[in-house]
C-alpha positions in Angstrom: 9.1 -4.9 -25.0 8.4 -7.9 -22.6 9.9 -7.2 -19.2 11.7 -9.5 -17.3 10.6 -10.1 -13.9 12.0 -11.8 -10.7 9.7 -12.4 -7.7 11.4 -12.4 -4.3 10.1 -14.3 -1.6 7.5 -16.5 -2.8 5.3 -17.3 -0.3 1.2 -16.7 -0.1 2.1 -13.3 -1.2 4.8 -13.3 -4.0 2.8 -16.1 -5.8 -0.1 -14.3 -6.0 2.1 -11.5 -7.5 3.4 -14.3 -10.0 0.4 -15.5 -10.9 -0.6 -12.0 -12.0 3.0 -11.6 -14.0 2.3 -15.4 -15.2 -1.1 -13.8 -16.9 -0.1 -10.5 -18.6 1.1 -10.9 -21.9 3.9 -8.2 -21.3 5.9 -10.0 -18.8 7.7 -12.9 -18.1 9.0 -14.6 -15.2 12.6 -15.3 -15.3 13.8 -15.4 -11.7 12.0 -16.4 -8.3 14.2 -15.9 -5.2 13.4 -17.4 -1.4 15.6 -18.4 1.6 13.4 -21.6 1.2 14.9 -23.5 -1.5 12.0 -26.0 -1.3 9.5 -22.8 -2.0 11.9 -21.4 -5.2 12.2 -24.6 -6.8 8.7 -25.1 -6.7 8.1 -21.5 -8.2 10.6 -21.9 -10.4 9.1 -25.0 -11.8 5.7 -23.9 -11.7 6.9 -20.2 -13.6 9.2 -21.8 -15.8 12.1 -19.5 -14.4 15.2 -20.1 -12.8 15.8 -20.8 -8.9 17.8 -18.7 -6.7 18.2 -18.5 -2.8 19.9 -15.1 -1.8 19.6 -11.7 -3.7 23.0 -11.5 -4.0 23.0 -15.0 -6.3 20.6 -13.4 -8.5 22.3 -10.4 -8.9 25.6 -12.2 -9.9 24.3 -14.8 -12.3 23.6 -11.7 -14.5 20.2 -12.3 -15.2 18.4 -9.6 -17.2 15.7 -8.2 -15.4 13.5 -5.2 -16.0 11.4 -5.5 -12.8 11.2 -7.5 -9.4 8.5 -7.7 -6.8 10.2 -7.8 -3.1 7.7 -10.1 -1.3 9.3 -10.7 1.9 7.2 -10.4 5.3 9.3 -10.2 8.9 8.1 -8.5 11.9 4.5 -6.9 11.5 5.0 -7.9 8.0 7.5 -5.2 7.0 11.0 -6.3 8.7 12.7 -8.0 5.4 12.0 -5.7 2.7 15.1 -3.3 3.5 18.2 -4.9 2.4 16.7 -7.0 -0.8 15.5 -3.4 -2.1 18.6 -1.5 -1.3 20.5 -4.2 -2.9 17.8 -4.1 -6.5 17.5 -0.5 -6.3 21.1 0.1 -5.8 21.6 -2.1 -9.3 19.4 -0.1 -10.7 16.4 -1.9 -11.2 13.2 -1.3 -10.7 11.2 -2.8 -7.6 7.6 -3.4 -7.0 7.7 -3.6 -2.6 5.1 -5.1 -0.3 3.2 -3.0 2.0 4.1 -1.9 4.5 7.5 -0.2 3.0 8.9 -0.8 6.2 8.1 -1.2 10.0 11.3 0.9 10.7 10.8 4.8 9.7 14.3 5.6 9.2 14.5 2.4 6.7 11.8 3.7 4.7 13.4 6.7 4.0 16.5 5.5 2.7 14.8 3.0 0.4 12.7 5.8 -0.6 16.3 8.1 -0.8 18.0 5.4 -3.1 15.5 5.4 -5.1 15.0 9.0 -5.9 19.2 9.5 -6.1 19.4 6.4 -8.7 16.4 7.8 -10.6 15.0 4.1 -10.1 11.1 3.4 -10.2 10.0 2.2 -6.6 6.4 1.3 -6.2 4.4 -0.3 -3.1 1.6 -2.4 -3.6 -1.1 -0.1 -2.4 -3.5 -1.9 -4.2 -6.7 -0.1 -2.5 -6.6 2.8 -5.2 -6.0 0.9 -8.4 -9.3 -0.1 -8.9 -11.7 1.4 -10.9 -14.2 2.8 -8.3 -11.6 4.5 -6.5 -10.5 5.7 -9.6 -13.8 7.3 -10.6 -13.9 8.7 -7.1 -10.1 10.3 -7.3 -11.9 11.7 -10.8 -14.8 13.8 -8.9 -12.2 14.5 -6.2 -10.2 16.2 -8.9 -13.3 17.3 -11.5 -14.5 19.4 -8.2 -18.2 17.1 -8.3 -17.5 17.6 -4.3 -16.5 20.5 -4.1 -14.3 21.5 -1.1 -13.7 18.5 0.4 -14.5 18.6 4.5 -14.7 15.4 5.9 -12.9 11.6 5.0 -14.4 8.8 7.1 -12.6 5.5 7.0 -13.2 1.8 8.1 -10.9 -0.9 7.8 -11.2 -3.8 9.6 -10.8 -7.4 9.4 -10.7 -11.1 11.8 -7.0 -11.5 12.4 -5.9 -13.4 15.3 -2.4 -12.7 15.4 0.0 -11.8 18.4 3.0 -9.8 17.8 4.2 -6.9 18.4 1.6 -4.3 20.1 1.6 -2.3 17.1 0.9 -5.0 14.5 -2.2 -4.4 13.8 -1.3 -0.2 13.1 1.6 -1.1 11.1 0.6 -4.2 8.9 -2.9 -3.2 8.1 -3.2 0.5 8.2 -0.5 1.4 5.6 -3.9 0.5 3.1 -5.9 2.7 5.2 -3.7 6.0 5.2 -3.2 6.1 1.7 -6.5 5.5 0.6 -7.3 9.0 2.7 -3.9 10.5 1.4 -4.9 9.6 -2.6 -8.4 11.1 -1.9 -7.4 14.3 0.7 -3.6 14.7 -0.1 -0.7 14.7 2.9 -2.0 14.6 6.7 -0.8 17.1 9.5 -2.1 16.3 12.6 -3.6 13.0 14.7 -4.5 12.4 17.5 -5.2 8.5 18.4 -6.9 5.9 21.1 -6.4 2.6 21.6 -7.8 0.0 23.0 -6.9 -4.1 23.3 -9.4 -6.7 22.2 -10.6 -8.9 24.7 -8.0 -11.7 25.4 -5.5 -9.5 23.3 -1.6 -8.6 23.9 -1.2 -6.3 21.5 -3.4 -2.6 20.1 -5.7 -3.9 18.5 -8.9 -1.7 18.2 -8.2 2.2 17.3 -9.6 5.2 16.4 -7.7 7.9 14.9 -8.6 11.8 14.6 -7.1 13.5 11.2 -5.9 17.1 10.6 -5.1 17.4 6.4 -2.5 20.0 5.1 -5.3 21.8 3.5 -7.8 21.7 6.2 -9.8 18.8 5.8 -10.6 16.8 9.1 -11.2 13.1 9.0 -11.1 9.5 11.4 -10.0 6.1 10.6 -11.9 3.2 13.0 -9.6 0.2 12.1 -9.6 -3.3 14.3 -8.0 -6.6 14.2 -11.2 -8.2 15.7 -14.4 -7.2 13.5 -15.6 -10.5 11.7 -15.7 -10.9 8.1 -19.6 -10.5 7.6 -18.8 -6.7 8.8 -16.9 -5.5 5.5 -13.8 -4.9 4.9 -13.4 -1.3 4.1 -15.7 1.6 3.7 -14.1 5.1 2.9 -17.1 8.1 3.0 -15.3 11.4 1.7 -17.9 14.8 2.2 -17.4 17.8 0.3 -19.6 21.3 -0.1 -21.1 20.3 -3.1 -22.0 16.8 -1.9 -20.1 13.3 -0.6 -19.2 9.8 -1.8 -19.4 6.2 0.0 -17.2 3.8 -1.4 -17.4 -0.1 0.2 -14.4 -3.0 -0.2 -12.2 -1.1 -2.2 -14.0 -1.7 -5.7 -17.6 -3.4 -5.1 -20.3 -0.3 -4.8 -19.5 3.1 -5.2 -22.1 5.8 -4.9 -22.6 9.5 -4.9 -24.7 11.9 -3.2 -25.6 15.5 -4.0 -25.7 17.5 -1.4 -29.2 19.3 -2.1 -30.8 16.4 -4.0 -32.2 13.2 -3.4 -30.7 11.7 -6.7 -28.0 9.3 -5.9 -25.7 7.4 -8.6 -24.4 4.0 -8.2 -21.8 2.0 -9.5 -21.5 -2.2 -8.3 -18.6 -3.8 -9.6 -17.1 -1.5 -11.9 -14.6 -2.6 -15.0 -16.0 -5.8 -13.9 -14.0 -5.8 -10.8 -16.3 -8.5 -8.0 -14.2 -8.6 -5.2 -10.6 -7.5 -3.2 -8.7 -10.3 -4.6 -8.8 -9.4 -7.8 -7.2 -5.8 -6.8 -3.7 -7.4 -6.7 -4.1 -7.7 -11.0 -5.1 -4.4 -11.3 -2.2 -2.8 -9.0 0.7 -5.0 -10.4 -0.6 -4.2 -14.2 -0.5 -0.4 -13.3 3.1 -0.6 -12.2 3.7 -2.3 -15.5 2.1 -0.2 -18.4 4.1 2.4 -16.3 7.7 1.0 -16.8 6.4 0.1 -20.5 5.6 3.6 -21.2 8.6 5.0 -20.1 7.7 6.7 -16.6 10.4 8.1 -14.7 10.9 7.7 -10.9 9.2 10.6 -9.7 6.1 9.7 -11.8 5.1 6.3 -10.0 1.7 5.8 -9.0 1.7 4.3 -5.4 5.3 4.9 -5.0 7.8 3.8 -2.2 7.1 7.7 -1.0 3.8 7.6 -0.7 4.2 4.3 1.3 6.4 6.2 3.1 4.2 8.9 4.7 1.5 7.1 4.9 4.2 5.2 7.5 4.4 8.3 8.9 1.2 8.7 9.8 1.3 5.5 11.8 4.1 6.3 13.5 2.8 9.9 14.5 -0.5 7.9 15.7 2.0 6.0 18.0 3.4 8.6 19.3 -0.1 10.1 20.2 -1.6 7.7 21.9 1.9 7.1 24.0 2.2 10.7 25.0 -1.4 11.5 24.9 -0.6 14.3 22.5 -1.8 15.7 19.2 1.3 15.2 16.9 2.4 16.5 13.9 3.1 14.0 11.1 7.0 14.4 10.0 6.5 14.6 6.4 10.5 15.0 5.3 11.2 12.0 3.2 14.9 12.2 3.4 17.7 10.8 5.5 19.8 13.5 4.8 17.2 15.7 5.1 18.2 16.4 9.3 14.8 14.3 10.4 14.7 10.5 11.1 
């Protein structure tokens, strides 16, 4: 079956999501939504689908559709996701969200509520762990080639010079970050964080953040806004008894080393995979061969709850460096679950 998808918001973003939908044989483009009607009219002509310019318009023109990535931005890029996927998820279609799920806790959880009550597929793009390298490395995670896992060390970093908010830089990059360590080590329990500002900056945008994991594991996460792009993007180092792992940019070199051996083994560029851009394919195919085969809502890959905690996790580091407390990450997913 070819799914129907609609793409809404079609900015830088939401066009490279088309482009990918454009590409797989499986799919076909059918709506493209923006508050720009200059932007949707171009997608539309460029997709060959049809133009709208409010959720609610698409919705009532009855259009069939099997799948829609929410591509909206707002306020440290997560502000205008809420009421487009409340409004597709409450018709009962399935939505592919930008990360991060939301810069507003309590609107995370009830996409992520809505979601579970309609028994609706909800997926972020959390594109970091659809690659094959991380892949491989989830395997020996898993297959126990580590052992018991002690340590994650993770870098993330990039040139951005934009003023915001002061935590724009925690919340629009570091949703990436905290799920990478969560799909490696599994749900967080503790942090402990420090900030600093950049020279000449408003806003946090330099931190380092202490990890405590449900099941003991320790870890840190060194993240800026100001490293320059000859310094890498990402680097993720996860140590176990039996030996550790290095993984660089997300998909370019992977490599193990034993712990009592000076054999390594190296992987560059696996599946073919060169560089981060081509991460968005992977991801958004993923989501698709899901809804193809039939997975239900609670068997997503990169779901809207594991967008969610990783949230968490940002907002616990907040709260850390504000009170100059350890904090324990509030892992309840639910509104009506008494926490928000």
């Amino acid at each position: 079956m070819t799914l129907k998808v609609g793409i809404v918001g079609v900015g830088n973003i939401g066009s490279i999501h088309a482009s990918v939908y454009h590409e797989n044989p499986e799919t076909e483009i059918v709506a493209v939504c923006d508050i720009d009607r200059t932007k949707a009219d171009a997608a539309a002509t460029k997709f060959g689908a049809n133009a709208f310019y409010s959720v609610n318009e698409m919705l009532e023109s009855k259009t069939e559709l099997n799948l829609v990535s929410v591509c909206t931005k707002g306020e440290e890029n997560g502000s205008e996701h809420f009421d487009p996927t409340i409004q597709l998820l409450s018709a009962g279609i399935p939505v592919l969200g930008e990360k991060p799920i939301s810069n507003q806790i309590q609107e995370g959880r009830q996409m992520v509520d809505l979601a579970r009550t309609n028994r609706v597929p909800y997926a972020i793009n959390l594109n970091h762990r659809f690659t094959p390298a991380s892949e491989k490395a989830k395997e020996w995670v898993l297959n126990q080639r580590l052992g018991k896992l002690h340590m994650i060390n993770m870098r993330m970093w990039i040139n951005n010079p934009v003023e915001s908010s002061p935590w724009f830089h925690l919340r629009a990059l570091h949703p990436h970050s905290f799920d990478v360590m969560r799909y490696f080590c599994g749900d967080v329990k503790r942090v402990a964080a420090f900030m600093m500002k950049g020279e000449g900056r408003s806003i946090w945008s330099n931190t380092q953040i202490i990890l405590e994991f449900e099941n003991g594991t320790i870890g840190n996460l060194v993240g800026s806004y100001d490293a320059g792009a000859s310094y890498g993007l990402e680097r993720c180092e996860v140590v176990g008894s039996k030996g550790r792992f290095v993984l660089e940019d997300a998909c370019e070199h992977l490599t193990f080393y034993p712990r009592n051996s000076i054999e390594t083994e190296t992987y560059s560029y696996l599946g073919g995979m060169g560089s981060f851009s081509e991460t968005f394919k992977s991801r958004i195919d993923h989501f698709i061969d899901q809804l193809r085969s039939g997975a239900t809502y609670d068997e997503i890959s990169g779901s809207g709850e594991d967008a969610l905690k990783a949230q968490m996790i940002i907002e616990a580091a907040i709260e850390s460096w504000e009170t100059g407390q350890i904090v324990e990450v509030k892992n309840t997913l639910s509104v009506t679950g008494g926490k928000i």
